[in-house]
N, C-alpha and C positions, 0 to 999 in steps of 0.2 A: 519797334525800331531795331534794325540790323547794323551793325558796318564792319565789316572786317577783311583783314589781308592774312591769307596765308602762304605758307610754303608749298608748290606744289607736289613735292614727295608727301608730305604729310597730308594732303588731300584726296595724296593717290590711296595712302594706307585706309580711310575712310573709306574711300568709291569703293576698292579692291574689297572693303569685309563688308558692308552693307549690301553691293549689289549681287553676292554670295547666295543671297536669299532671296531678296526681292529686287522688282523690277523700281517699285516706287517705295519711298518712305517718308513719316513724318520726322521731322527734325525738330525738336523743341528746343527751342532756344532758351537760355536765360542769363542770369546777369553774370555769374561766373564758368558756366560752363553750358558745351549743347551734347543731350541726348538722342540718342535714338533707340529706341525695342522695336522690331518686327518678327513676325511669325511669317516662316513662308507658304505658299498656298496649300501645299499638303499637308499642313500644322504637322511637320515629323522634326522642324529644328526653328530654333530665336533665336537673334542676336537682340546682345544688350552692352551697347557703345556711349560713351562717355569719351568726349576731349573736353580736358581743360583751356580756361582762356589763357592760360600759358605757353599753349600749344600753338595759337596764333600771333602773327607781327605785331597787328593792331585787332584792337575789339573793344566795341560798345555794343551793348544789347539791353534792351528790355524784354521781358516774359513774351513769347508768344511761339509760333509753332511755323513753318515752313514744309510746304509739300512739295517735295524734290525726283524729280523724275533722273534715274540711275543714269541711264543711256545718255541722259545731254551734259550729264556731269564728266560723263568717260570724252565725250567730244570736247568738252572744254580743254581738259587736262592733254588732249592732242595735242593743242595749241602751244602747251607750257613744255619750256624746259626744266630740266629736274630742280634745279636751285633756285627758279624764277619761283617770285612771286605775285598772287592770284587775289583781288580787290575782290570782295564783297557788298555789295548794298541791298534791301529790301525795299523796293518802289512799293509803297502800300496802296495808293491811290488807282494804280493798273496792277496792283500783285503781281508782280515780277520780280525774279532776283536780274540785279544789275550787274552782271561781271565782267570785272577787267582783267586781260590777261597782255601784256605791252600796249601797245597802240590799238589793239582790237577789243570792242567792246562789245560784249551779246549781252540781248535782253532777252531773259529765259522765262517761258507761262512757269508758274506754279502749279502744282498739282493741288486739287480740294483734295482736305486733310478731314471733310467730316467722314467720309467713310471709313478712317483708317482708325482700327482703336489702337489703344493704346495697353497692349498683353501685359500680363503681370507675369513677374519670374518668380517661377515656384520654388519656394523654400524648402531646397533638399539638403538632408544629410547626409551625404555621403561616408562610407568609411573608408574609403582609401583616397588618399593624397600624391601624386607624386610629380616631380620637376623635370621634365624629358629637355634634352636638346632637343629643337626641331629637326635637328639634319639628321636625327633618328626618327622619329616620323615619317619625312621624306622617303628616306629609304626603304622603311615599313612598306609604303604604301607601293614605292616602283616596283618592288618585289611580291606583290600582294596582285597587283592590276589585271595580271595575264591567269589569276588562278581563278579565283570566283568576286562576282557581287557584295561580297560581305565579308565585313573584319570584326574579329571579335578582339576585344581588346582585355586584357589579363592583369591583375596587378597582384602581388603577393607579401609574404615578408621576404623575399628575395631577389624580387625587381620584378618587373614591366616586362610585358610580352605579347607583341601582335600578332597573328596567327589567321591565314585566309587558309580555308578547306576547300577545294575543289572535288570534284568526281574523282580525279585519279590521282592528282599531283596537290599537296599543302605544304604551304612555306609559313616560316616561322622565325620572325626578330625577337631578338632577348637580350637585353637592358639589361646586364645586371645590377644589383642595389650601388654596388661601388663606382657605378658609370652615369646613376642619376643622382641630378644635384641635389633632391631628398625623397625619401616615400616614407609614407606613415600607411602601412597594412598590416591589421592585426591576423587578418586572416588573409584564403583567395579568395576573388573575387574575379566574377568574367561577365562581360557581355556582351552581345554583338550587335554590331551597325551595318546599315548599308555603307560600303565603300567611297560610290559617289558623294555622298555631303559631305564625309569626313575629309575625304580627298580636297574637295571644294576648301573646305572652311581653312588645312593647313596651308592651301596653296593661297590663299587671303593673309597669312603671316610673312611680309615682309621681312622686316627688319629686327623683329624680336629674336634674340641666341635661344630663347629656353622659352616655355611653354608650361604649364600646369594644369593639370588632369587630375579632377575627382572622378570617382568610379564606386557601382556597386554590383552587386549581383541583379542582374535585367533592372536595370536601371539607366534613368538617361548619362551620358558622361558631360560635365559641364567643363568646356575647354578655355581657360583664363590665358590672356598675355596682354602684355605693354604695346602701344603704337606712342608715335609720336615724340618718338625717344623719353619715355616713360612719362610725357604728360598727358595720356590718355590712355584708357582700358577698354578692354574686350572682352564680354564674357559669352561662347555659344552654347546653348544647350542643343545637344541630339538625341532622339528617344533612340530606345533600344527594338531590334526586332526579338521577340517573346521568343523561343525555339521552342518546337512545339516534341513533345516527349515522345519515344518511339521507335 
């Protein structure tokens, strides 16, 4: 059993970091909160989402799982205005989610959820820490677009530093220590990503001011922030491309 109303900016912040990766997902429902982990098909990044049912107008749920195809959810949210909100029900009898959005009501298939597992998030230790504005990010990243494929990302004991190399032209953002709201690195640390998911995953941060970055040396970076006006989390992981010596 399902039933819930939400808001629909807060449904967009879900669609928006969910569909990031994948096209379908499972939703686990349960009594006080719904999950989601997805790996995307190139297994090179996961997300691992959590709202609370605080984060909803109304909620009642019992334990079970919902397979949500992204695309119909983006169509729903066309429907809604930012501050409207979006009825949920689960029809079990035809598996269907029931949604209402004003006077219009679609009955949505469900997606079978036995193919989807359910990935574990690996327990890593990172040794650097740090708290970025996004709107540094952002900029990292405009400034990175037109240079190459790939960001390596730097943390040190004197701040944060993105850096894309090109063939001829490399550009270079630097966070100092005293412009991030904290970092904990004992040492450097650097490693590189492909540009496109990173890009993806920071353009999936709405509404969050600030963001948090673990990092190591060729290591995945695991990017944490708030949705839902902090009743739900986000955490992605991205692998690192290895750089090969040379």
């Amino acid at each position: 059993m399902f039933e819930g109303k939400v808001k629909a900016d807060v449904l967009k912040e879900v669609v928006d970091v969910v569909s990031t990766l994948v096209d379908e997902a499972k939703f686990n429902v349960g009594k006080d909160s719904i999950t989601v982990k997805a790996v995307d098909p190139a297994h090179v990044a996961m997300v691992d989402l959590t709202l609370d049912r605080g984060a909803f107008e109304a909620y009642k749920a019992d334990e079970g799982e919902l397979g949500v195809d992204m695309d119909k959810m983006k169509e729903i949210l066309r429907l809604a205005k930012g501050g409207e909100t979006i009825s949920f029900s689960h029809d079990e009898d035809k598996n269907r989610l029931v949604v209402t959005v004003g006077n219009t009501t679609r009955r949505m298939a469900l997606v079978d959820t036995a193919g989807m597992s359910d990935p574990k998030v690996p327990s890593l230790n990172l040794p650097a820490k740090l708290v970025v504005r996004t709107d540094e990010l952002r900029q990292a990243i405009r400034a990175s677009e037109s240079i190459s494929d790939h960001i390596a990302l730097k943390a040190s004991p004197d701040g944060f530093e993105i850096v894309s190399e090109g063939d001829t032209d490399n550009v270079s953002h630097m966070v100092p220590k005293d412009l991030l709201e904290e970092l904990q690195s004992k040492e450097a640390v650097r490693s590189l990503f492909p540009l496109d998911y990173f890009s993806n995953m920071v353009k999936a941060i709405s509404s969050a001011p600030t963001v948090t970055l673990y990092l190591g040396s060729d290591y995945p970076v695991k990017i944490e922030f708030k949705i839902a006006g902090g009743k739900g989390e986000v955490k992605f992981l991205l692998a690192p491309r290895i750089e090969s010596e040379g």
